[in-house]
TISE-922900 format. One line per field, with one value per residue (C-alpha): x, y, z; residue in one letter. Coordinates in steps of 0.5 Angstrom, whole numbers, plus 500, padded with zeros to 3 digits. Layout:
N
xx = (X  ...)
yy = (Y  ...)
zz = (Z  ...)
filo = (a  ...)
// end
This chain:
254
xx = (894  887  889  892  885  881  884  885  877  875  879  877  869  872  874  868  864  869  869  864  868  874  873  874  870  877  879  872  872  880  878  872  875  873  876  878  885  885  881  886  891  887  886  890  894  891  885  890  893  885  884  890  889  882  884  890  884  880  885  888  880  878  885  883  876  879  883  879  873  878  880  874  871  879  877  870  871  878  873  868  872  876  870  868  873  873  866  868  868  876  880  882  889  890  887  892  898  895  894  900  904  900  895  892  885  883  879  885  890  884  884  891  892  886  888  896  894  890  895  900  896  897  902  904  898  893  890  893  887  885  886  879  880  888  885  879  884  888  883  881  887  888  881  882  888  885  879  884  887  881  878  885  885  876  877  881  874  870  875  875  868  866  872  872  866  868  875  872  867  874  876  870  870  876  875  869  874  879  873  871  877  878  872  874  880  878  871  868  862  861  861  866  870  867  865  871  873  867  868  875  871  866  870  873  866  865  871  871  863  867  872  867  861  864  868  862  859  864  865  858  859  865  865  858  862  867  863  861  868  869  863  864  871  867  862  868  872  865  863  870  871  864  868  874  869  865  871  874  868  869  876  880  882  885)
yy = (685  685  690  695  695  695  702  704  703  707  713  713  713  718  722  722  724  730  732  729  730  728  721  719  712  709  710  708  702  701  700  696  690  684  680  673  675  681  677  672  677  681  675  673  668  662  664  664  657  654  657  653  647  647  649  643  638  640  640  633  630  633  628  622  623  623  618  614  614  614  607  603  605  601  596  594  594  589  585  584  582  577  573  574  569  565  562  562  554  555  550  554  551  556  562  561  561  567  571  570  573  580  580  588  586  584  579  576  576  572  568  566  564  560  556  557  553  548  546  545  541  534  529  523  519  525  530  532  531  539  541  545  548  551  553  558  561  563  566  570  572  575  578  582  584  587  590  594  597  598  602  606  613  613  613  620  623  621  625  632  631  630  635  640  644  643  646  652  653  653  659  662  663  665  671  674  673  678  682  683  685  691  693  692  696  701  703  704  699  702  697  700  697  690  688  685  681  678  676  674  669  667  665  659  657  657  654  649  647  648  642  638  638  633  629  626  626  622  618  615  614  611  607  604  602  599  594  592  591  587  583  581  578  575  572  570  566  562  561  558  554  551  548  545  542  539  537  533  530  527  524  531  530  536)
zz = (236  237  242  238  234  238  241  235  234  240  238  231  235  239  234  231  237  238  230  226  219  221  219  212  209  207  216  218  214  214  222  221  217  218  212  215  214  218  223  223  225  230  234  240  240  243  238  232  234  235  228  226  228  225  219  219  222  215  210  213  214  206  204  208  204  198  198  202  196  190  194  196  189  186  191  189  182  184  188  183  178  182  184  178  176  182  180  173  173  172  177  183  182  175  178  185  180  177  183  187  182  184  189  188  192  200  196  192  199  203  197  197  205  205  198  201  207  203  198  204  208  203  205  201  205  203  207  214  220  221  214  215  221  219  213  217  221  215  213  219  220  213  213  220  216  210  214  220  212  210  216  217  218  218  227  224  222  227  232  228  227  235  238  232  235  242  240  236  242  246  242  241  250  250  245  248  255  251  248  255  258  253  255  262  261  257  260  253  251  244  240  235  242  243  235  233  239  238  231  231  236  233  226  231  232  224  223  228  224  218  220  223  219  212  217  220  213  210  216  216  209  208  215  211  205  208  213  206  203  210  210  202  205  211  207  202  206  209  202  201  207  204  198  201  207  201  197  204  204  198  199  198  191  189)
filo = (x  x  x  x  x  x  x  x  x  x  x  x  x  x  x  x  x  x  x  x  x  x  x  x  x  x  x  x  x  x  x  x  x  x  x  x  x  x  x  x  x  x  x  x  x  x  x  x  x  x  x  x  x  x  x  x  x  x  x  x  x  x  x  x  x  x  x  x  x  x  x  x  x  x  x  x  x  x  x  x  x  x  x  x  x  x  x  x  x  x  x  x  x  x  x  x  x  x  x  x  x  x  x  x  x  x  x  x  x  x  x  x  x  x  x  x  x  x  x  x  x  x  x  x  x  x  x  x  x  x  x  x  x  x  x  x  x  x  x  x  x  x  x  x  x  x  x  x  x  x  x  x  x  x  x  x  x  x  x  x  x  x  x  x  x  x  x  x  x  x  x  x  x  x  x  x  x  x  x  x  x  x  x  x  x  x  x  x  x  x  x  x  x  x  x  x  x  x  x  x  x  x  x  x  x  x  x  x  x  x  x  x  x  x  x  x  x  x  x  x  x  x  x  x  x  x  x  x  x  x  x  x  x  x  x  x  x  x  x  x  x  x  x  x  x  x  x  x  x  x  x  x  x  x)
// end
């Protein structure tokens, strides 16, 4: 396609020298269209699958963010209000009824398999020998959960953000290489000739910039946030460990 306007391009320059007059402004601007559209249309199909890719890359990146900002936002607020009524003074024995019912924060579930373990860990003679260290794996194990979901899909961002300029650049050269080969085959460098093949190439690289750019922002962003979520679980599950180690210490009355 780009071929056939690039053709009719130099025809139009052509019959323009020949007959000054026989070019109306609807024809000159008709062949000279660099809408994005027209562009699109105009460009071969290698660039047009670049295209594609990027916008469906940024259209799936705009998603992720999204989501993943609305989440950690939910998130936050369902961890404050959790630890809120951990440290309420009420026993931990009320609110692991309570929350076992419905866990809806990463919080209220390392909550439940560290309090889990604990409460299956007495027998009729009391505590059983390692108690302590039963209860810190049961909640590694569930903190490393909630953390491989919070953190899901941001290694998405980083890949558009770091592959999407290189993918664009791709289109971009290979563009100017059919741009080039017009002029090759038609003999004619006017720039009637070469202009929109170079900007058909050039719109892969804006695309490519166009994915990238908010990818690598959100991704710094949100990947910040969600070391803060992660590390709350962290420090939640030693501030817990740190209670029941004290309450071994004074007999492991519940």
């Amino acid at each position: 396609m780009d071929q056939i306007g690039a053709v009719s391009l130099a025809a139009l320059a052509a019959a323009q020298v020949a007959d000054p007059g026989a070019l109306t402004a609807p024809q000159v601007a008709e062949a000279a269209d660099f809408s994005v559209t027209t562009m699109f249309l105009r460009a071969t199909t290698v660039v047009q699958i670049v295209m594609i890719l990027l916008v469906v890359a940024s259209f799936w990146s705009w998603a992720i963010i999204i989501e993943k900002a609305l989440g950690f936002r939910r998130l936050a607020a369902l961890g404050r209000e959790f630890e809120a009524s951990f440290w309420s003074g009420n026993p931990l024995e009320d609110l692991y009824e309570r929350v076992r019912r419905s866990p809806s924060a990463p919080l209220e579930r390392v909550f439940l398999a560290g309090m889990g373990e604990w409460q299956r860990s007495f027998s009729g003679d009391g505590l059983i020998p390692g108690t302590l260290s039963r209860v810190d794996r049961a909640m590694t194990v569930a903190t490393a959960r909630e953390s491989a979901a919070i953190t899901a899909r941001l290694p998405f961002l980083a890949t558009v953000g770091s592959v999407s300029p290189f993918v664009g650049l791709f289109g971009t050269v290979w563009g100017i290489k059919h741009a080039f080969e017009s002029i090759a085959m038609q003999q004619n460098t006017n720039l009637a000739v070469v202009a929109p093949g170079i900007a058909e190439a050039l719109l892969a690289t804006a695309l490519g910039l166009l994915a990238a750019i908010p990818a690598v922002v959100a991704y710094n962003r949100l990947g910040s946030i969600a070391e803060e979520l992660t590390g709350s679980l962290e420090n939640f599950a030693d501030e817990f460990t740190t209670i029941l180690s004290r309450e071994i210490e004074r007999g492991g009355a519940r």
